[in-house]
N, C-alpha and C positions, 0 to 999 in steps of 0.2 A: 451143292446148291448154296450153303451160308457161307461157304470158305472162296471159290472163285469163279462161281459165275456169277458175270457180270452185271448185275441189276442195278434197275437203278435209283441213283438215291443213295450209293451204298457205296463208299473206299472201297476198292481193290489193287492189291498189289500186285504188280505185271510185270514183265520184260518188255517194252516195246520195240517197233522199229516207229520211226516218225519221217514222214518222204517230205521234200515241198517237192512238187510236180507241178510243171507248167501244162496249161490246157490240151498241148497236144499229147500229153502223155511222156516227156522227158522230163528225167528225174534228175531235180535242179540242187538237190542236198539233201542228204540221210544222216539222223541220227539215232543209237543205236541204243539203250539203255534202259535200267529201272526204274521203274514208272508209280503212278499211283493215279487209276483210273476210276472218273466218278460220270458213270453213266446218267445223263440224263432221260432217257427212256429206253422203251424194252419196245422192240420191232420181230417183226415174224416178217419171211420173204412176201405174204400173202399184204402184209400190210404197208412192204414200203413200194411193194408193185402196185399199188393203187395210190400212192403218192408220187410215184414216181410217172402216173401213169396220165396222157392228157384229157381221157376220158374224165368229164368237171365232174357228173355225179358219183363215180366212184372214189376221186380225190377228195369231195366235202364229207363223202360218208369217212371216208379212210382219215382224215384231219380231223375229226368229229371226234372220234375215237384214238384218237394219240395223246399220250399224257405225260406231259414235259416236264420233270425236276430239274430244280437249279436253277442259275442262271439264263439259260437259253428260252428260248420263245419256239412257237409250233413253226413260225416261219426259219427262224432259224435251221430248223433238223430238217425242214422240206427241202430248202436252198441246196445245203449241206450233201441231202440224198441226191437231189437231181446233177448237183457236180460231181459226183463221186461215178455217178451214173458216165456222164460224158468220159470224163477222166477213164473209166474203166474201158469202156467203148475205144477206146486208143490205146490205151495195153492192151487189148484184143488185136487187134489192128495190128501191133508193132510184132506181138508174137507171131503171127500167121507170113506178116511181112519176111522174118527171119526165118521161117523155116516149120514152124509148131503144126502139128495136125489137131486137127477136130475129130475124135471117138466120142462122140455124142452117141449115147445108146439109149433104149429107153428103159426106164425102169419100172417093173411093174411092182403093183402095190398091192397088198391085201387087204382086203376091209373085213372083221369080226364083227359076228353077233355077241348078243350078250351074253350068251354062252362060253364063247372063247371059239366059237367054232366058225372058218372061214364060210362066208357068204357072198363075198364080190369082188371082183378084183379090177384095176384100171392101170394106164399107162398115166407116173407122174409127168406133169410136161414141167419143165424147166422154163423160169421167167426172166427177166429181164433183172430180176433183184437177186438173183442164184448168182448172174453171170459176174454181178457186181463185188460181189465175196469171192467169188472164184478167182475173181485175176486180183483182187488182193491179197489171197492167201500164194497164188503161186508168186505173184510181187513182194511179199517176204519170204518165202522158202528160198529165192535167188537170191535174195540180201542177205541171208542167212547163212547161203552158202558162200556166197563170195563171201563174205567177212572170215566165216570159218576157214577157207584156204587161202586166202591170206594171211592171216595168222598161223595156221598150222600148216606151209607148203608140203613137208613131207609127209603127214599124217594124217590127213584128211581124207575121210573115204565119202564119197559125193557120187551117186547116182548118176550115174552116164547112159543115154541106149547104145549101141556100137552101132557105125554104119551098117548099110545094110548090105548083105553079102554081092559081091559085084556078078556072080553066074548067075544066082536070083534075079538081080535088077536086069540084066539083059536078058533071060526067058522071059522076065516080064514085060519088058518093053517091043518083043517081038510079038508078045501074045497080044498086049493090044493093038501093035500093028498090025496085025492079019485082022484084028476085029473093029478097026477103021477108027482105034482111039488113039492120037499123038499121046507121047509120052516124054516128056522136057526133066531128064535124070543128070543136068549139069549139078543144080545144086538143092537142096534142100528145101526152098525156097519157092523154088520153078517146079520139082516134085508135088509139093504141095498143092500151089496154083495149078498143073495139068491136071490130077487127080477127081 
């Protein structure tokens, strides 16, 4: 907590990546280096989803309650959120375009008494501010890894899935044909999209 999470108000030392990305989500320059990061405020998913969000009374309560260090203004960090939002919404987009599956599952949660002993339990639902970290953390883990084999062509060990086995893919595509579901196995892509 006092050494690197990021709070704010407070230097932190970091590695970053830094994109410029144009609104449709193509990445127009990356730079790659050590950083020194001074957070202007501290957000929870729950609080930039009701900023992010166009329902007005939950956005005045939600800017009501955001507390800005530094530089920056409350408008600033909302702009800021709400492009980040688009922006992410299009690396969604480009991923799914190319090939990427959705394993969206749900996750269930536990709720404790004061005791320590379970009492209720629910399905987390995933918001719109989850998705928005999401595809920025897989949009540096690929920057990450490109750079890394580039740099290291021979030596670099980078997480692959391997196609998928081709006697599989055709029992499968027979099984949904007999069960009246097309199945489009040219490319990865089109897999996705039939599915």
């Amino acid at each position: 907590e006092e050494l690197v999470s990021l709070n704010p108000g407070v230097d932190r030392l970091a590695f970053s990546v830094i994109w410029d990305i144009d609104p449709h989500g193509s990445i127009v320059n990356r730079w790659i280096g050590r950083t020194i990061i001074f957070s202007c405020c501290k957000l929870s998913y729950d609080l930039v989803q009701d900023l992010i969000s166009s329902d007005s009374s939950q956005f005045r309560s939600a800017a009501a309650s955001l507390q800005v260090h530094g530089m920056f203004k409350h408008e600033d960090v909302i702009k800021s959120l709400r492009c980040l939002y688009e922006i992410s919404k299009n690396l969604k987009d480009i991923r799914f375009k190319g090939g990427a599956l959705s394993l969206d599952t749900s996750k269930p949660t536990i709720l404790f008494d004061e005791d320590g002993a379970p009492c209720d339990s629910y399905r987390y639902k995933r918001n719109d501010a989850c998705f928005i970290v999401e595809e920025l953390m897989l949009l540096a883990n690929m920057s990450a890894a490109e750079v890394i084999s580039n740099a290291f062509p021979d030596c670099a060990l980078l997480r692959r899935h391997p196609e998928p086995n081709p006697r599989k893919l055709k029992e499968f595509e027979a099984f949904c044909a007999k069960n009246g579901f097309e199945l489009d196995s040219s490319s990865s892509g089109q897999l996705h999209l039939s599915i």
